[in-house]
C-alpha positions in Angstrom: 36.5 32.0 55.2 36.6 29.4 52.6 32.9 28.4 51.0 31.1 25.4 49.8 29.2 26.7 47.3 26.6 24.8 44.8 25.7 25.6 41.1 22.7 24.8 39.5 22.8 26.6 36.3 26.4 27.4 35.8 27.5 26.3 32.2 26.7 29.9 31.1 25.3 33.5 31.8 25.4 34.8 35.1 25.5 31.8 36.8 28.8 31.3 34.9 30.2 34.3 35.7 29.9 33.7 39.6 31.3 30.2 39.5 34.6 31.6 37.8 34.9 34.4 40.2 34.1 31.7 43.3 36.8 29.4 42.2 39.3 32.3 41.4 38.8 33.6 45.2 39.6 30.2 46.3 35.9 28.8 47.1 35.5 25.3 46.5 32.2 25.0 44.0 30.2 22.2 43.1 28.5 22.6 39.7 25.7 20.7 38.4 25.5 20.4 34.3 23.8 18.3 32.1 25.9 18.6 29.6 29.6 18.6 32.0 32.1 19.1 29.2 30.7 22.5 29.1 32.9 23.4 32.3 36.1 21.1 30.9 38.3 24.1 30.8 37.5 25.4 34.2 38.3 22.0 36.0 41.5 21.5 34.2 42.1 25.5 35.7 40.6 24.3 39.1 41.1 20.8 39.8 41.0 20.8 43.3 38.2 23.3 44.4 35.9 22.8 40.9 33.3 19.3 41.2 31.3 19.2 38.0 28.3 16.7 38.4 26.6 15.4 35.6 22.8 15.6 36.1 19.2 17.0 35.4 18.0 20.1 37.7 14.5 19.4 38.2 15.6 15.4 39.3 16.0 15.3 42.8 17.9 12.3 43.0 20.7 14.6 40.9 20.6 17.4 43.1 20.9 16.1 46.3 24.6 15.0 46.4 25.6 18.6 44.8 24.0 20.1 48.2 26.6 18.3 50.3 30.4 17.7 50.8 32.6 16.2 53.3 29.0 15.1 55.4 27.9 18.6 55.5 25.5 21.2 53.9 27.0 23.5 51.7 27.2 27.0 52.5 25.3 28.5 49.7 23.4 27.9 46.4 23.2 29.4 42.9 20.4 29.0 41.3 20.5 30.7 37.9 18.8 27.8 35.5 16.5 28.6 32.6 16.1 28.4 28.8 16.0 30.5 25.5 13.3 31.0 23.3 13.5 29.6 20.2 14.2 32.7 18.2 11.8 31.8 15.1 8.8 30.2 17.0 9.7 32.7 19.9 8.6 29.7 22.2 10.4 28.3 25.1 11.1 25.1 25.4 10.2 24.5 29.4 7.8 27.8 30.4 8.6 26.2 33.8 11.6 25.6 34.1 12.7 27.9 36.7 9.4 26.9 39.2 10.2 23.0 38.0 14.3 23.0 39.3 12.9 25.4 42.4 10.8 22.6 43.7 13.5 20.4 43.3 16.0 22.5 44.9 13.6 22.5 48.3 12.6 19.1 48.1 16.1 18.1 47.4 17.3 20.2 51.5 14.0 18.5 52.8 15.7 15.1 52.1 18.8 15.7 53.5 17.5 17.3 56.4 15.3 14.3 57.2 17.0 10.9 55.8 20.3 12.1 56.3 19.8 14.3 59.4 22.2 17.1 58.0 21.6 20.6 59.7 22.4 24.1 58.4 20.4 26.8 56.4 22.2 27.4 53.1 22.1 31.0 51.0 19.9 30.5 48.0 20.7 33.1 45.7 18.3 32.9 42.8 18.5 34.7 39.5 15.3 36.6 39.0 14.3 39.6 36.7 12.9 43.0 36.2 9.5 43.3 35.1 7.5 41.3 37.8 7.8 44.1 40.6 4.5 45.7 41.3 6.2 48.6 41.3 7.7 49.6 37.5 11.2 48.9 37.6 11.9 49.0 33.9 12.0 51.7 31.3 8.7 52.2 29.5 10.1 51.8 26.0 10.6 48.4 27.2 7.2 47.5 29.0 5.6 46.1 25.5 8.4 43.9 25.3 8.1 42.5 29.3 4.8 41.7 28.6 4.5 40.7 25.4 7.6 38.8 24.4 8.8 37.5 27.5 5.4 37.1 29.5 6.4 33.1 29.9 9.5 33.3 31.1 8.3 36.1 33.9 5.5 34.2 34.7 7.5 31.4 35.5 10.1 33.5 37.5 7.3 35.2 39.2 6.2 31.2 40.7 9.7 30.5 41.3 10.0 33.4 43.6 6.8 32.6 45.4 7.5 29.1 45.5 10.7 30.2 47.6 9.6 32.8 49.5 6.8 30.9 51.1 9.6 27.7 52.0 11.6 28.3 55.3 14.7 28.7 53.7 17.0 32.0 53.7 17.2 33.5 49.9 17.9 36.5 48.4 16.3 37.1 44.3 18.5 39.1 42.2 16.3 41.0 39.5 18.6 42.3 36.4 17.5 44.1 33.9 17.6 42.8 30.7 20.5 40.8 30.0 23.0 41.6 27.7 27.1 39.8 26.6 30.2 41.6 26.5 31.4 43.6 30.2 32.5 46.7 30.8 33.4 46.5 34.6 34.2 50.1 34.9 30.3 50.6 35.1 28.7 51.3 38.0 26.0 49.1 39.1 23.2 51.1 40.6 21.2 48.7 43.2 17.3 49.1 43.9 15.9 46.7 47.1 12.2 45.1 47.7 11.2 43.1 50.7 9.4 40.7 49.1 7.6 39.1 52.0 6.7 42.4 53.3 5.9 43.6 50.2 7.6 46.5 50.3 10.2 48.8 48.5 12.3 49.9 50.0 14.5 51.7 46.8 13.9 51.9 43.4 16.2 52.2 40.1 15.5 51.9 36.7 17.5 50.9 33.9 17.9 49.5 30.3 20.7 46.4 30.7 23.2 45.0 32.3 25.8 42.3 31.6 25.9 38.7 32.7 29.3 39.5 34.0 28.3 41.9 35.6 25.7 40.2 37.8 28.0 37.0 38.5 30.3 39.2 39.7 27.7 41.3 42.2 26.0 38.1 43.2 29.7 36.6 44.3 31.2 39.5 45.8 28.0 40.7 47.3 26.1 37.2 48.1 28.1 34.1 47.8 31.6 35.2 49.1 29.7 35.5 52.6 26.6 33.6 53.0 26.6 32.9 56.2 26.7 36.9 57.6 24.1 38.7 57.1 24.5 41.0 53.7 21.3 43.1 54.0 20.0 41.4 51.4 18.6 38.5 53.1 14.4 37.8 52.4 14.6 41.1 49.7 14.9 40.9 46.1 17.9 43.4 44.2 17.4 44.8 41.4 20.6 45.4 39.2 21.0 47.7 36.2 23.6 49.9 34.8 
């Protein structure tokens, strides 16, 4: 069945990688950028089914109209924003971005739910990461680096996920491990599962990387492509690693 799907964080990465394999399956996506020349090849490729908004993530005002189309609710959300460290200061320019565009995102379905009296209960598929479990879930060669180097960026994941987790809305967090270019699509991707609310694991696996690709890919095939049955996935947070 055809989807409505919404992108907030989709001019690169994994959020990328989804949107491409969403519009090549026929979906019809609507993409919020602030920069919207960043996606001018895709909607030459995908004029019909591709709606790129120009707009800021954590401005409610700007994400509202990408939550709707034709009068209804989209289907499902991907929510993959964030931001790079600055590679000689290692500082980052927003160390909340991700909690920031989250209370957005819920503010932004409060409003339509109550000034414009829209029902339905989209899939919010958030991009999350290793290293915040409370159980280990990443190699200990690379624990100084989790909590050293990219303690900000975690710590503000870590809020985002509880900021969503305590709303009323259905979500699943995808947890990669580190991130890395290229593909290699042969790979298997080995899955681990936590119940977050529960608190709870429920399998575990460990590994060193994964591509962005990669992730787009498991998070469209696996999330996206059918948000409204029930994946198994629903309330839990995946883990993804090669």
């Amino acid at each position: 069945m055809p989807q409505i799907i919404a992108f907030l964080g989709a001019s690169g990465g994994c959020g990328h990688a989804a949107l491409v394999a969403a519009l090549a399956a026929g979906h019809t996506c609507i993409a919020l950028c602030r920069v919207p020349s960043k996606l001018d090849d895709l909607a030459a490729q995908y004029p019909e089914t591709l709606i790129v908004k120009a707009g800021n993530a954590h401005n409610v005002a700007d994400v509202v109209p990408c939550l709707v189309h034709d009068g209804s609710l989209v289907h499902a959300i991907s929510f993959s924003i964030g931001n790079k460290p600055d590679m000689q200061s290692m500082k980052f320019a927003d160390p909340q971005v991700c909690q920031k565009g989250m209370k957005t995102l819920l503010e932004a379905l409060a409003t339509l739910r109550r000034d414009w009296a829209l029902e339905g209960n989209p899939l919010v598929c958030a991009i999350s990461t290793t290293g915040i479990s409370n159980e280990r879930d990443v190699p200990l060669l690379f624990v100084p680096f989790y909590r050293f180097v990219l303690a900000t960026p975690h710590a503000d994941k870590k809020v985002m996920e509880d900021i969503l987790t305590a709303s009323s809305e259905r979500f699943v967090f995808v947890r990669p491990s580190l991130l890395v270019d290229g593909d290699s699509a042969d790979k298997k991707i080995r899955i681990g599962v936590e119940d977050v609310r529960a608190g709870k694991l429920e399998s575990k696996e460990v590994g060193y990387t994964i591509s962005r690709d990669a992730v787009g890919r498991w998070i469209f095939h696996n999330l996206l492509d059918r948000a409204e049955q029930d994946s198994g996935y629903e309330g839990k947070a995946v883990t993804l690693t090669w």
